[in-house]
C-alpha positions, -999 to +999 in steps of 0.1 A: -225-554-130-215-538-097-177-523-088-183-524-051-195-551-023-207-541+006-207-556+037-237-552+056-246-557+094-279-548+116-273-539+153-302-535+178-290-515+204-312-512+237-304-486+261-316-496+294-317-467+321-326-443+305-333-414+332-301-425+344-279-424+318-299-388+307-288-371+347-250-390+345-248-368+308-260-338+322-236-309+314-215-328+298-206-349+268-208-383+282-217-413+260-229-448+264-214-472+241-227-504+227-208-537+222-182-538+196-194-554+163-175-567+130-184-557+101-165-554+067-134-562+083-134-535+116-145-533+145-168-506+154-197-498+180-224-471+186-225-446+210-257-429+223-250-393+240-282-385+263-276-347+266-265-327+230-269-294+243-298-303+265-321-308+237-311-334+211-303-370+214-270-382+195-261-414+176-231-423+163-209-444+150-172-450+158-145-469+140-126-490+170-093-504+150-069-494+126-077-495+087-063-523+066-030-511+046-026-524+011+011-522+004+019-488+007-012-473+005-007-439+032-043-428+023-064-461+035-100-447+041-134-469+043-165-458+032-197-464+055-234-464+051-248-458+083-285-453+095-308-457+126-343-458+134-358-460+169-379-492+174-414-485+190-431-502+220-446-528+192-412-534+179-419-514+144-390-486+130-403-454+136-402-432+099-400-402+116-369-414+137-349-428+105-316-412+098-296-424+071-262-410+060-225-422+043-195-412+058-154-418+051-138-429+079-099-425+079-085-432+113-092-457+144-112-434+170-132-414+145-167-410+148-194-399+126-231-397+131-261-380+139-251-351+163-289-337+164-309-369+161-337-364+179-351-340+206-358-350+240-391-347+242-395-372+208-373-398+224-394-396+260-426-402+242-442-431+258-445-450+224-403-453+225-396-454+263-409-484+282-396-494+312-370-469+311-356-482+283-358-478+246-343-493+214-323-482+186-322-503+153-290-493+136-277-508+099-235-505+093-229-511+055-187-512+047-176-507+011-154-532+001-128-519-024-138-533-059-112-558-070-093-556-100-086-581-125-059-581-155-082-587-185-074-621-205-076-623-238-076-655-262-056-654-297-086-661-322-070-654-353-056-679-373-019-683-380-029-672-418-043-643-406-011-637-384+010-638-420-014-616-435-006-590-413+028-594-411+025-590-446+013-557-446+029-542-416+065-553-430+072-529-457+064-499-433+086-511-406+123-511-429 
């Protein structure tokens, strides 16, 4: 029996330009975003940063609306599975790219992810760039709180048994 549901969503994210998008990041900490997607209720997207310290590659993911209130529920977080792969010239998911991680996102605008997910010179080898371009094959999982239930019960004993017990439980209740 499972307590949670997850809703589950794959994005393929290509990033075309690469060289260019790598010298508008220089020095800074410029991303490039892609499309907004729905998934367990939000919207979210993925953002790429070309230059992390001018050695790693970043991925992330960033929560793009506001979180669902129930009632008066001040605390409202979600909780996210989030993981990434980069997709080779043949179209395979590179093992040695895969990244994999939860998070608990709180507030629209936050962004969690993979600060140091590659180097540079793994993401410029010519099995993952061609063309200038390259992919990323990215899976957003959103855990759906588990819904509660009032348990039912049916009366199965008989109204002789009901007397029976009345029975004893009188004397002790005068």
């Amino acid at each position: 029996m499972s307590l949670t549901a997850a809703a589950t969503r794959e994005i393929v994210f290509d990033v075309e330009g690469y060289a260019t998008t790598k010298r508008m990041a220089a020095g800074g900490r410029r991303y490039f975003q892609s499309d907004k997607f729905a998934v367990g209720g939000y919207e979210w997207a993925i953002r790429y940063c070309p230059d992390r310290g001018g050695v790693y590659v970043s991925v992330t993911l960033v929560l793009l609306s506001e979180l669902i209130k129930d009632g008066d529920d001040a605390g409202q977080e979600v909780g996210v599975r989030f993981a990434c792969a980069l997709q080779d010239r043949h179209g395979e998911l590179s093992s040695e790219s895969w990244r994999s991680e939860s998070y608990v996102f709180s507030v629209c605008g936050q962004e969690r992810g993979f600060w140091k997910y590659a180097t540079l010179d793994v993401l410029e080898d010519p099995d993952f760039i061609v063309g200038d371009c390259f992919t990323l094959a990215c899976t957003v999982s959103v855990l759906r709180k588990p819904i509660l239930r009032a348990c039912t019960t049916k009366k199965t004993q008989a109204k002789n048994s009901d007397q029976k017990y009345q029975l004893f439980f009188q004397p002790m209740l005068m």
